[in-house]
C-alpha positions in Angstrom: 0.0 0.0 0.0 1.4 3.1 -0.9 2.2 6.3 1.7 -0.7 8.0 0.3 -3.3 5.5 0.0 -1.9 4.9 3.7 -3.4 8.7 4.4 -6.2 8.5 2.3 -7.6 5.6 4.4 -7.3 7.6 7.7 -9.0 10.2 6.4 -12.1 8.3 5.1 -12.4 7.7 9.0 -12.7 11.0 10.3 -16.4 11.1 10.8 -18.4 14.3 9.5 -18.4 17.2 12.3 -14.6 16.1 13.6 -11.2 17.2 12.1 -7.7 15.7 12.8 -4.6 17.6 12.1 -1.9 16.9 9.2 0.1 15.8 12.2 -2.4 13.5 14.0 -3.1 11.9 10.4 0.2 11.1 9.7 0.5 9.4 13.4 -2.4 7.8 12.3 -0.9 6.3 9.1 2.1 5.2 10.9 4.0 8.0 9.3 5.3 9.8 12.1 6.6 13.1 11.5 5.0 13.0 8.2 2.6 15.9 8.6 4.1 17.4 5.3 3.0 14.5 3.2 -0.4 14.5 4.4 -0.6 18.2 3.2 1.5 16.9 -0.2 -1.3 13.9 -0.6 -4.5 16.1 0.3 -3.5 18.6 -2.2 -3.5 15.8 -4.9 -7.0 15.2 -4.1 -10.1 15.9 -6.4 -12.8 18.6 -4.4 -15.8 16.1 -5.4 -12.8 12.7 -4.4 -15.2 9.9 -1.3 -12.1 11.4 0.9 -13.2 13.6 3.2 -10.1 15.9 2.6 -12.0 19.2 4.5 -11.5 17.7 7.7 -8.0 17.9 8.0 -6.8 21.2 9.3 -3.2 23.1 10.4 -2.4 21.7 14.5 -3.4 25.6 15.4 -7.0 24.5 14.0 -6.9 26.7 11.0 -7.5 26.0 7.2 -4.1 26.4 5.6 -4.4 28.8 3.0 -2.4 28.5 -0.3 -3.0 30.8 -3.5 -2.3 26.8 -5.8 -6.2 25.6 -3.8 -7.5 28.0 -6.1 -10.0 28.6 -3.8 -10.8 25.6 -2.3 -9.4 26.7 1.1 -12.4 29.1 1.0 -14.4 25.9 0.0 -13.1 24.0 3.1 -14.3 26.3 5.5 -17.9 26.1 3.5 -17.8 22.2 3.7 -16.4 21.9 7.3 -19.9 24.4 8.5 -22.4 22.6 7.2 -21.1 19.6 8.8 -21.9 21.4 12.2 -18.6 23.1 12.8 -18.1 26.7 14.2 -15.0 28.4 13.8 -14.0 31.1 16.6 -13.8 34.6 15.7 -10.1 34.3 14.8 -11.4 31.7 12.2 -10.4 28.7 13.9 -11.6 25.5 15.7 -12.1 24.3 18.8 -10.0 21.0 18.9 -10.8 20.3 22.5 -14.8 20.2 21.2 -14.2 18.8 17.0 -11.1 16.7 17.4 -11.6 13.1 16.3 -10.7 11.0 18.6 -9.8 8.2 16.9 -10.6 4.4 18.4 -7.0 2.7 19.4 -7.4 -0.2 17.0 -6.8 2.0 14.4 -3.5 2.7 14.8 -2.6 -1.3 14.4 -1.4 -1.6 11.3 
């Protein structure tokens, strides 16, 4: 199985209303350290792709903005609302209330 089907398989996890960060995904995966790739693997993904790629935010709880999303950062934020999620004032969210956590068993690989 490759890296980044590895990721993609995580991230089909993450139920709608809860995010995980690029860091805890790569944990996840069993790619420690990793959080790079995730980014590198999400941003390979199609908008209308089964993986649930808006639920993976920055470890601050922010969308991380880049000009190449053409828009689909904006997107994101759209996507991760209607799944019940409020972002604070500063446009970010709560991890201690939306963080997945995810069941132990997943992490045997």
């Amino acid at each position: 199985m490759s890296k980044y089907q590895q990721i993609y398989d995580v991230v089909r996890k993450i139920p709608p209303g809860k995010v995980l960060s690029y860091g805890q995904v790569a944990e996840l995966a069993g790619l420690y350290g990793k959080a790079r790739l995730v980014g590198y693997a999400l941003f390979r993904v199609e908008i209308a792709s089964d993986i649930p790629w808006q639920r993976v935010v920055n470890a601050k709880g922010e969308i991380s903005y880049s000009i190449a999303r053409s828009g689909g950062d904006y997107l994101q934020k759209t996507l991760l609302e209607r799944e019940g999620i409020q972002f604070t004032p500063a446009n970010r969210i709560d991890l201690k209330i939306y963080r997945w956590q995810a069941p132990l068993d997943l992490m045997d690989h």
